[in-house]
N, CA, C and O atoms as a printed pandas DataFrame, in Angstrom:
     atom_number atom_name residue_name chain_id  residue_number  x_coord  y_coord  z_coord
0              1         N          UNK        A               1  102.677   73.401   34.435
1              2        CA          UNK        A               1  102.485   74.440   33.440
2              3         C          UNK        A               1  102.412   75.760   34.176
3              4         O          UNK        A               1  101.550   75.963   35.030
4              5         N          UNK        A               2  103.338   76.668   33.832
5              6        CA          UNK        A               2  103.155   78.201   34.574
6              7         C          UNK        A               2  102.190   79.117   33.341
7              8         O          UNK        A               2  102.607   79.480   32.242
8              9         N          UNK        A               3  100.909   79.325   33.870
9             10        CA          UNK        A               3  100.742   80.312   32.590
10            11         C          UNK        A               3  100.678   81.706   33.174
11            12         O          UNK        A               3   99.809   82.195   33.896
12            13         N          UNK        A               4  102.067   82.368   32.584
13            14        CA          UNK        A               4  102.593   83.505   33.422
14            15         C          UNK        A               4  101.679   84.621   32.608
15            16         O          UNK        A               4  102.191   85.300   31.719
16            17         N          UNK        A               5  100.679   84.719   32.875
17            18        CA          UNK        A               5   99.706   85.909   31.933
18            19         C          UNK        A               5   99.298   85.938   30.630
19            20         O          UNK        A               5   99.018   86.958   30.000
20            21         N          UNK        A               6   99.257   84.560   30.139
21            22        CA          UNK        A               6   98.802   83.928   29.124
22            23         C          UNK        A               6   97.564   84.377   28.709
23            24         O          UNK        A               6   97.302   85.102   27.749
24            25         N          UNK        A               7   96.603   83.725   29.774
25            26        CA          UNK        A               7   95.026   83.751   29.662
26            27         C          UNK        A               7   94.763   84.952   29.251
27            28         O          UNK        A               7   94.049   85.127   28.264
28            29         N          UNK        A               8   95.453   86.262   30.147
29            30        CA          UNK        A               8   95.035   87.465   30.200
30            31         C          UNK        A               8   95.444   87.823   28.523
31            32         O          UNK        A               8   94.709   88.494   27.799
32            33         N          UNK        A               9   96.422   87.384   28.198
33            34        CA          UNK        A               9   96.707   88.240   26.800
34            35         C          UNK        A               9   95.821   88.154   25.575
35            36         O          UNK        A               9   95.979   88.738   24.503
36            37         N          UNK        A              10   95.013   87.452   25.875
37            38        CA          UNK        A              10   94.154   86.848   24.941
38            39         C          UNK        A              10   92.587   87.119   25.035
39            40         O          UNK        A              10   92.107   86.559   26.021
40            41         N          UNK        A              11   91.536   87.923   24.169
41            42        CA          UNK        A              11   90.520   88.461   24.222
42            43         C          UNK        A              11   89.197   86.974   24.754
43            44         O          UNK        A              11   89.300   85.751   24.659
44            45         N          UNK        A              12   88.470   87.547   25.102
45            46        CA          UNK        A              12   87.554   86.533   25.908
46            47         C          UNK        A              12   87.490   85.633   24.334
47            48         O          UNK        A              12   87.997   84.511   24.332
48            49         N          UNK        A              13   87.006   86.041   23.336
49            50        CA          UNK        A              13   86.721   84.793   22.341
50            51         C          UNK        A              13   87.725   84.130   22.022
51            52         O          UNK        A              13   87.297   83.246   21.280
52            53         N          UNK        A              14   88.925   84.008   22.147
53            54        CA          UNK        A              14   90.478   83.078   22.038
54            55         C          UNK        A              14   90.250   82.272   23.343
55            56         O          UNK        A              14   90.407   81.060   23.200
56            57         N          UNK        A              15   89.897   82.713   24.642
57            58        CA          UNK        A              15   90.403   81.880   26.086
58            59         C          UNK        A              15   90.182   80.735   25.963
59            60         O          UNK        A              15   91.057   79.930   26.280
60            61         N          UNK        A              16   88.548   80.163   25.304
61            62        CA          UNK        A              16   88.211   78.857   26.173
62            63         C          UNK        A              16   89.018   77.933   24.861
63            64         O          UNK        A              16   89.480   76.862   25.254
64            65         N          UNK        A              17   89.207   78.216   23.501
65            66        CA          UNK        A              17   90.329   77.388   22.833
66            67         C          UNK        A              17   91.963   77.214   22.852
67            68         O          UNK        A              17   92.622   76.341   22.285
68            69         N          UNK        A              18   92.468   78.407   23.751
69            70        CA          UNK        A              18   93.141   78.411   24.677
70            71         C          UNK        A              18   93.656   77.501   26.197
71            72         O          UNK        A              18   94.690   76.908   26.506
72            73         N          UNK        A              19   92.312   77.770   26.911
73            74        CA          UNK        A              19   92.019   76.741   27.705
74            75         C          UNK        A              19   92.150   75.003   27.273
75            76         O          UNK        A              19   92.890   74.269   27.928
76            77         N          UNK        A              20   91.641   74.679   26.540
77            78        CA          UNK        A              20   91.097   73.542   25.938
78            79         C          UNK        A              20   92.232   73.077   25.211
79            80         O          UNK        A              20   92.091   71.957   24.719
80            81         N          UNK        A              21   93.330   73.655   25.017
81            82        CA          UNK        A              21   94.725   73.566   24.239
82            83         C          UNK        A              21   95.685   73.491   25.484
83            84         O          UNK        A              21   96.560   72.677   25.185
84            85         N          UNK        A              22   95.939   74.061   26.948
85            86        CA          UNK        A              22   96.724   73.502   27.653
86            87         C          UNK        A              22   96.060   72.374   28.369
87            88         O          UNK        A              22   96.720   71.701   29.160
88            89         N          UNK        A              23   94.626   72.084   28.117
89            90        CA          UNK        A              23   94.333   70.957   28.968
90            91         C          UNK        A              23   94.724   69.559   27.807
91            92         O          UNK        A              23   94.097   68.506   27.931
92            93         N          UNK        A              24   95.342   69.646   27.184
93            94        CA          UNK        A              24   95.371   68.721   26.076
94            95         C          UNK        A              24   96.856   68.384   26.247
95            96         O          UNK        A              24   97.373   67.334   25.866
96            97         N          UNK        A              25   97.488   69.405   26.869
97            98        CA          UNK        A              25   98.487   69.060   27.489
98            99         C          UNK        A              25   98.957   68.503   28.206
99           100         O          UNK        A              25  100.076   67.995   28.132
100          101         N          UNK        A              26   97.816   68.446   29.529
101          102        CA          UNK        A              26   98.369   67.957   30.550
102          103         C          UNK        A              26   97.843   66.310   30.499
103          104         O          UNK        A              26   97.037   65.727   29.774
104          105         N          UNK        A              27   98.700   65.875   31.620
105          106        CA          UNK        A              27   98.253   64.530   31.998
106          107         C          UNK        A              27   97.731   64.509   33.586
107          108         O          UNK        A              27   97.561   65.522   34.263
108          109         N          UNK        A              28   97.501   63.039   34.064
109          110        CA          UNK        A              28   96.700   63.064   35.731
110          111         C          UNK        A              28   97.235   64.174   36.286
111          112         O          UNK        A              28   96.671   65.127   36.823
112          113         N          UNK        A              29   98.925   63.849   36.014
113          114        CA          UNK        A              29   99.665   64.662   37.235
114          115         C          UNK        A              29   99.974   65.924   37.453
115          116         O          UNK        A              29  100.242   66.388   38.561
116          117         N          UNK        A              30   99.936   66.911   35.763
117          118        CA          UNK        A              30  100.049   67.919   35.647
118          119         C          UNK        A              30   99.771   68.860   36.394
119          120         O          UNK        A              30   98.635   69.208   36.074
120          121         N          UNK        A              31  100.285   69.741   37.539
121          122        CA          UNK        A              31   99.932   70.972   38.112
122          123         C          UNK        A              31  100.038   72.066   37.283
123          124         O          UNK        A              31  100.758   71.926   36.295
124          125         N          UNK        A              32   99.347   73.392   37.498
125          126        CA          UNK        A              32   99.504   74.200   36.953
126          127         C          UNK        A              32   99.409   75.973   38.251
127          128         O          UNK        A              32   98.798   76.160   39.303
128          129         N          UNK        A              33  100.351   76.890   37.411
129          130        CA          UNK        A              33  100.495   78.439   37.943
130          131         C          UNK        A              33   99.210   78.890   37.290
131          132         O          UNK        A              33   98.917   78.239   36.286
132          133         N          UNK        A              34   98.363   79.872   37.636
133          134        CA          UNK        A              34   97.664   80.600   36.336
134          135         C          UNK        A              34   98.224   81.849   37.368
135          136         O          UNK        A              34   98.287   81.750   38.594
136          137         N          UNK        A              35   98.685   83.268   36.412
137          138        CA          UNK        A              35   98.610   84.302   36.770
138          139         C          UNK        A              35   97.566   85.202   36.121
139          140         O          UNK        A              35   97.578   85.634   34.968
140          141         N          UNK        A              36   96.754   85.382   36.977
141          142        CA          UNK        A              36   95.728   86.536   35.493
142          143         C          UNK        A              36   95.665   87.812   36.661
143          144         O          UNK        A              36   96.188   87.894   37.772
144          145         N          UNK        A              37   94.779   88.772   35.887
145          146        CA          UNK        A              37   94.735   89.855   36.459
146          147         C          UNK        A              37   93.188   90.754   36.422
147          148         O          UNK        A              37   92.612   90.734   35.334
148          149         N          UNK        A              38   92.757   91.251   37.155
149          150        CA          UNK        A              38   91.137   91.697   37.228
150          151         C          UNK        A              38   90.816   93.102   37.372
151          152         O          UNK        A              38   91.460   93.821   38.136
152          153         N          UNK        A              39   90.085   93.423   36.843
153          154        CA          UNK        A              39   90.097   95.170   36.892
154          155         C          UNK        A              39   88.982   95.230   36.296
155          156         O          UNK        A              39   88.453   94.168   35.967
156          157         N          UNK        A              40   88.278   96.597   35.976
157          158        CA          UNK        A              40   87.224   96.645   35.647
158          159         C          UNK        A              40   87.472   97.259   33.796
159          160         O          UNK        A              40   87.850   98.288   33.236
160          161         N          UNK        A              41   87.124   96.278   33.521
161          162        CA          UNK        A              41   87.477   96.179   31.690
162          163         C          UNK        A              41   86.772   96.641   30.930
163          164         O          UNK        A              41   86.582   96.211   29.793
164          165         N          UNK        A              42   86.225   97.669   31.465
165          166        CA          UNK        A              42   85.357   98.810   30.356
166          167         C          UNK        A              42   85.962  100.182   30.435
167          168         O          UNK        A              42   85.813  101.117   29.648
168          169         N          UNK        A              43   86.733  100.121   31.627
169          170        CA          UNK        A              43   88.093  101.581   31.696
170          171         C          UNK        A              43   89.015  101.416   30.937
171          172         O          UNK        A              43   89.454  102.482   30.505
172          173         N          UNK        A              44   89.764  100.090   30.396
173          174        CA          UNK        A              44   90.805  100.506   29.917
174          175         C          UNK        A              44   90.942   98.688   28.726
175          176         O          UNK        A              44   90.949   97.496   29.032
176          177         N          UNK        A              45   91.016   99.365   27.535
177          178        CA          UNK        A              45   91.027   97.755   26.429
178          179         C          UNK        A              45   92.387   96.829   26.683
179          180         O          UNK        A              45   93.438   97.349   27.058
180          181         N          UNK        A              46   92.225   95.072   26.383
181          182        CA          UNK        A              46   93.366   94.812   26.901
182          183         C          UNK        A              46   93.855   94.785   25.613
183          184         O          UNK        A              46   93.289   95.373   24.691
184          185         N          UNK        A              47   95.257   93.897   25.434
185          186        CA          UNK        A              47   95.719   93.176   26.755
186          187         C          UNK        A              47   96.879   94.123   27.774
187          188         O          UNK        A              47   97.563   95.105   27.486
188          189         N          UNK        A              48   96.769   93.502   28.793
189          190        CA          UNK        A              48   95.813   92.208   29.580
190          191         C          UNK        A              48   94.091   92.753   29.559
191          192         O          UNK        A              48   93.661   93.905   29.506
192          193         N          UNK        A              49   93.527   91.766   29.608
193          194        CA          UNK        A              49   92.391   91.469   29.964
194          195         C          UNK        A              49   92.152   91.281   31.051
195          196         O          UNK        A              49   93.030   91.044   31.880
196          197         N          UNK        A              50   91.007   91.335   31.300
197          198        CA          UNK        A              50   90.189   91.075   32.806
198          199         C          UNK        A              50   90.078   89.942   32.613
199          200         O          UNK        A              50   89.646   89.689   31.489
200          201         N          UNK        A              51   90.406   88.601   33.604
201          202        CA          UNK        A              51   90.252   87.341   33.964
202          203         C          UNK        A              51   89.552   87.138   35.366
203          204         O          UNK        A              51   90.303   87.707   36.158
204          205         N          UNK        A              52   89.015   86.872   35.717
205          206        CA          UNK        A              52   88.255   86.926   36.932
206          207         C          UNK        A              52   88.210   84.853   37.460
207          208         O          UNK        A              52   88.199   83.734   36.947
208          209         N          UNK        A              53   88.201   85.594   38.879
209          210        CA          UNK        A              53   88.129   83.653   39.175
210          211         C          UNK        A              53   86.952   82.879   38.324
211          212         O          UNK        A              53   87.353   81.800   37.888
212          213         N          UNK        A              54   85.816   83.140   38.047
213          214        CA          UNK        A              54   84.502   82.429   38.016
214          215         C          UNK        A              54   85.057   81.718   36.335
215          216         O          UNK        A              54   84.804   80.657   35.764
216          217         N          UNK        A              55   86.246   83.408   35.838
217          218        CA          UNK        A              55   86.133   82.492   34.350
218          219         C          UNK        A              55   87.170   81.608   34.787
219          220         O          UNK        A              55   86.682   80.550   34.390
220          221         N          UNK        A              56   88.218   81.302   35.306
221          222        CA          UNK        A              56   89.195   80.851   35.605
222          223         C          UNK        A              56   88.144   79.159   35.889
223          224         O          UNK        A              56   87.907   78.125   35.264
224          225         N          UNK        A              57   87.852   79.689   37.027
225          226        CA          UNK        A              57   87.076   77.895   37.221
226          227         C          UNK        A              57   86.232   77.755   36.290
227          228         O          UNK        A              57   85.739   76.761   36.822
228          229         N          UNK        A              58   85.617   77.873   35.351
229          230        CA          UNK        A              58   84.892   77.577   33.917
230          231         C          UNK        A              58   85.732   77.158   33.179
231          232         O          UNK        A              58   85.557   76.173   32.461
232          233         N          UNK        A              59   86.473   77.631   33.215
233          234        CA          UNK        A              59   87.756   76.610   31.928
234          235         C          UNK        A              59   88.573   74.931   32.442
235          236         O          UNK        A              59   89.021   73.962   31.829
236          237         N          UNK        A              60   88.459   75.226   33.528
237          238        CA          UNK        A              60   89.737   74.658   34.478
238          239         C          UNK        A              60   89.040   73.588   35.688
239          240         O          UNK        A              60   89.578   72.492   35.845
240          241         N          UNK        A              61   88.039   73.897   36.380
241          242        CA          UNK        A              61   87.563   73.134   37.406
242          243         C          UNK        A              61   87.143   72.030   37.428
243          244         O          UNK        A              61   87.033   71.380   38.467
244          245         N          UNK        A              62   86.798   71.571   36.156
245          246        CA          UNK        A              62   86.271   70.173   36.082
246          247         C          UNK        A              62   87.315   69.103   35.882
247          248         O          UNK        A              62   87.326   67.873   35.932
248          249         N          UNK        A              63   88.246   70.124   35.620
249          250        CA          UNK        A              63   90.066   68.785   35.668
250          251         C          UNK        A              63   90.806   69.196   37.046
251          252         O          UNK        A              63   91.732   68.437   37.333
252          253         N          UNK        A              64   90.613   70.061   37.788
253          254        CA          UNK        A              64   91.646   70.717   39.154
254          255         C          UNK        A              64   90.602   71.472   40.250
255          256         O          UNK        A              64   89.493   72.006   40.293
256          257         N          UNK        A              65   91.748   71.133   41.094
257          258        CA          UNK        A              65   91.167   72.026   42.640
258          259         C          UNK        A              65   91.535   73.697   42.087
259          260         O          UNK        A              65   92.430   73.903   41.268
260          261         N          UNK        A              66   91.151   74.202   42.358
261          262        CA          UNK        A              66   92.126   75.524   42.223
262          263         C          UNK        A              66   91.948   76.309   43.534
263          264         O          UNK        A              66   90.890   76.325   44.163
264          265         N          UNK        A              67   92.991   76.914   43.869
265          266        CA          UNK        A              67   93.356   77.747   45.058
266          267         C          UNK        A              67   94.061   78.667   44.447
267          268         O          UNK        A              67   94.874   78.560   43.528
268          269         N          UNK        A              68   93.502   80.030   45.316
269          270        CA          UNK        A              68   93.945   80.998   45.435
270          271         C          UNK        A              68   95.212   81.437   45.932
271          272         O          UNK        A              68   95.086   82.023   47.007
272          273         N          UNK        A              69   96.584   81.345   45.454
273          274        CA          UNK        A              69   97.606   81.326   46.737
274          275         C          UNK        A              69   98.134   82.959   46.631
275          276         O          UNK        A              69   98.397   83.492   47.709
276          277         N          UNK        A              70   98.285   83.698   45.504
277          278        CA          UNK        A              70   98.403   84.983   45.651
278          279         C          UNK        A              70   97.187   86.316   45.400
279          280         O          UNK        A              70   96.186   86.353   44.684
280          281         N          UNK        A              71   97.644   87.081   46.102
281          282        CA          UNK        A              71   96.378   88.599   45.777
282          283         C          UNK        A              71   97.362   89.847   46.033
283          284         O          UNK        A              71   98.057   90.081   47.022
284          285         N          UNK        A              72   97.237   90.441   45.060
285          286        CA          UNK        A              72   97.409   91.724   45.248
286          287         C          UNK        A              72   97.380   92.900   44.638
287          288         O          UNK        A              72   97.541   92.939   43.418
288          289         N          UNK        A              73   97.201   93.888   45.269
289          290        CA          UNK        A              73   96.543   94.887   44.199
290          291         C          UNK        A              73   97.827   95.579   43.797
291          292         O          UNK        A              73   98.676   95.879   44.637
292          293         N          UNK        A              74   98.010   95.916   42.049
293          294        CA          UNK        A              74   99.026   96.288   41.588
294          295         C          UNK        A              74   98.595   97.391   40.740
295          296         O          UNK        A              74   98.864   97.229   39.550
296          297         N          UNK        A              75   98.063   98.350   41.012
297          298        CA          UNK        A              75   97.293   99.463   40.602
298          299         C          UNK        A              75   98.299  100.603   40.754
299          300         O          UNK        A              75   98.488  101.393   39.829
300          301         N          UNK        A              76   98.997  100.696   42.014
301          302        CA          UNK        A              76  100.142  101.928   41.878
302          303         C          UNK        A              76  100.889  101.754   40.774
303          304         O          UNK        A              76  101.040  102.552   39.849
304          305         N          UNK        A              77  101.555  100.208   40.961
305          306        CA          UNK        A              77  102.350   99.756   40.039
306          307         C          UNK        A              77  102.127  100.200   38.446
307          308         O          UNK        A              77  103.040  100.190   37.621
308          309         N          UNK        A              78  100.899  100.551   38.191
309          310        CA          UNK        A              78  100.883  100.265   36.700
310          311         C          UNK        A              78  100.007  101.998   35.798
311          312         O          UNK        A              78   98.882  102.296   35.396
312          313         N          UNK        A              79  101.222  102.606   35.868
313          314        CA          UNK        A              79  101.051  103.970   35.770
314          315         C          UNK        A              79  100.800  103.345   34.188
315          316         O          UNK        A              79   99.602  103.479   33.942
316          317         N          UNK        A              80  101.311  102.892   33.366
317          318        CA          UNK        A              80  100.695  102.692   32.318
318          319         C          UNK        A              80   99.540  102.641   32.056
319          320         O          UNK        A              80   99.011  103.553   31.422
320          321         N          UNK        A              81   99.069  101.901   32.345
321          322        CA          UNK        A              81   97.649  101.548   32.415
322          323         C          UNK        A              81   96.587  102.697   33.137
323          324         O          UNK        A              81   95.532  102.895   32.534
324          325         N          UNK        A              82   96.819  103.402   34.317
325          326        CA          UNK        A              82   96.280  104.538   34.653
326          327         C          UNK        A              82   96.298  105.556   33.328
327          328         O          UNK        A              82   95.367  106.311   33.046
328          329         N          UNK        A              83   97.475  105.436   32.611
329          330        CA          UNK        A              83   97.471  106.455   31.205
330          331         C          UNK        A              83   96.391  105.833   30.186
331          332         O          UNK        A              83   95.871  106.547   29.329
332          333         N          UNK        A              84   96.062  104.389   30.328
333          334        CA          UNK        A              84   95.092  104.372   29.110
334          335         C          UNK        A              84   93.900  104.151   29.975
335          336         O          UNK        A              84   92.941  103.678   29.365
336          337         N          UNK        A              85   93.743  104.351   31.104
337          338        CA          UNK        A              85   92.212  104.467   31.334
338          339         C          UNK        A              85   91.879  104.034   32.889
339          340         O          UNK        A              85   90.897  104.388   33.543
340          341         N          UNK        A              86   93.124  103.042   33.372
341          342        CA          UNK        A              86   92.224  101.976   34.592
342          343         C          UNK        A              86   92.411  103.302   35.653
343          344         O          UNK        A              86   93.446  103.957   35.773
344          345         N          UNK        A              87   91.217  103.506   36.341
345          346        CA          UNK        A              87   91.350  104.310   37.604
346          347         C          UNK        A              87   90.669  103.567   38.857
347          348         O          UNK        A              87   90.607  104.140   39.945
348          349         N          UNK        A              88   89.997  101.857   38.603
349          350        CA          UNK        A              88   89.607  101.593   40.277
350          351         C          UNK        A              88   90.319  100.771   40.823
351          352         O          UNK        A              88   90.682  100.849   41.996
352          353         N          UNK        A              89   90.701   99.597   39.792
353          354        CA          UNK        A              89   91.610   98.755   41.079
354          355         C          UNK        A              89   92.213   97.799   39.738
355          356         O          UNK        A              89   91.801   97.932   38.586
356          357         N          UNK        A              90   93.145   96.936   40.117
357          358        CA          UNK        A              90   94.124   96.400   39.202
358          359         C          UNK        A              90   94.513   95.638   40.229
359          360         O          UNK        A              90   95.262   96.045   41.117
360          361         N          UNK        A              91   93.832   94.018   40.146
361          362        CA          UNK        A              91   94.307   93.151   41.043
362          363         C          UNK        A              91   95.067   91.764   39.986
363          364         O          UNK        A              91   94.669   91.228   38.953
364          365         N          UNK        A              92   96.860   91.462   41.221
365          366        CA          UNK        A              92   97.354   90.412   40.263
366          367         C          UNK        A              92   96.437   88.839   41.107
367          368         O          UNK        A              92   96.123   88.909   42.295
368          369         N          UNK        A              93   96.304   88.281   40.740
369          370        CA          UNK        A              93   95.998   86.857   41.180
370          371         C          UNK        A              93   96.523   85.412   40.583
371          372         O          UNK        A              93   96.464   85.006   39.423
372          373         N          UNK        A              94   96.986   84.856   41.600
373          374        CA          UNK        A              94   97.487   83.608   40.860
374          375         C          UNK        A              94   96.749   82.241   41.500
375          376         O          UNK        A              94   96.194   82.242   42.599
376          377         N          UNK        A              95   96.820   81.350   40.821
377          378        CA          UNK        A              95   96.275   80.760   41.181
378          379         C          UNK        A              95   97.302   79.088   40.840
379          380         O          UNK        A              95   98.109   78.988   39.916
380          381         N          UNK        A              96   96.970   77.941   41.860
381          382        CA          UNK        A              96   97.302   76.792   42.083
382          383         C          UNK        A              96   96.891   76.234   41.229
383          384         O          UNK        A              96   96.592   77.178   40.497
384          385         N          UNK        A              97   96.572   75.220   40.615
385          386        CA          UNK        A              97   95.681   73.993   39.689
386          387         C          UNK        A              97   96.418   72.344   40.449
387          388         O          UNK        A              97   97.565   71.916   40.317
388          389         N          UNK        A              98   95.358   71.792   41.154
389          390        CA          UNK        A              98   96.004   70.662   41.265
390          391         C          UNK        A              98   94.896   69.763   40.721
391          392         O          UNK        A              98   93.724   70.108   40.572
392          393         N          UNK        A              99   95.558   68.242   40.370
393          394        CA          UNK        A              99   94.598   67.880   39.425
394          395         C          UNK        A              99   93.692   67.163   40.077
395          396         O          UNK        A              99   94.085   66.698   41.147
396          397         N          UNK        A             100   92.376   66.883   39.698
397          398        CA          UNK        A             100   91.413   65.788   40.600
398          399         C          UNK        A             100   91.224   64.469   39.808
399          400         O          UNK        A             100   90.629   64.174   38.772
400          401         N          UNK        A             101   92.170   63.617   40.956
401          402        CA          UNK        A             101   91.975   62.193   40.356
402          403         C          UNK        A             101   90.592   61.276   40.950
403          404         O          UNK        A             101   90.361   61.053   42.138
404          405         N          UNK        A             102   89.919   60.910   39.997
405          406        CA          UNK        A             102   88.883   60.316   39.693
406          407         C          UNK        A             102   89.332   59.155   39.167
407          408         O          UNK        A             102   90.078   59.031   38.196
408          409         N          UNK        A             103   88.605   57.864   40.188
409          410        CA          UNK        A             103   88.644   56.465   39.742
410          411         C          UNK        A             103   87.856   55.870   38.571
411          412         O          UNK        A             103   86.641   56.043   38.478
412          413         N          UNK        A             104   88.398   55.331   37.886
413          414        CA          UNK        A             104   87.637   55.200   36.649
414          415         C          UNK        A             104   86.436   54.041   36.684
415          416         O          UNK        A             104   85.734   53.849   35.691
């Protein structure tokens, strides 16, 4: 499953039925992309939203490893967003999901 900025498009009260809707998806083997993005979300309304790892593993950790495999800050990039408000940092992050198999 790639969720190419999914999570983020969606206000914190949609995520965890969100969440709970691609895990219904998957099976043992299912890997998953998450791309979300983090900033400080009282400068500027989403979407995107602020996704931060801690919520990321709250939805997700009790079915997958998750790793960090990309970071980067995309804050030049996003003169838009400087127009509606963000002025400290605008980080992309993606993240791995591999699944944890547990013997029954």
């Amino acid at each position: 499953i790639y969720d190419k900025a999914a999570i983020v498009a969606l206000p914190p009260d949609m995520r965890a039925d969100f969440a709970q809707k691609v895990l219904q998806l998957c099976n043992r083997d299912t890997q998953m992309l998450v791309q979300a993005f983090e900033y400080e979300q009282h400068e500027m309304s989403g979407p995107p939203f602020s996704v931060d790892t801690d919520e990321i593993n709250s939805h997700y950790s009790h079915r997958f490893s998750i790793d960090l495999v990309h970071e980067q800050s995309k804050l030049e990039d996003m003169g838009k967003f400087q127009q509606r408000g963000l002025s400290s940092y605008f980080i992309e992050k993606v993240y791995h999901l591999l699944p944890i198999h547990r013997s029954s």
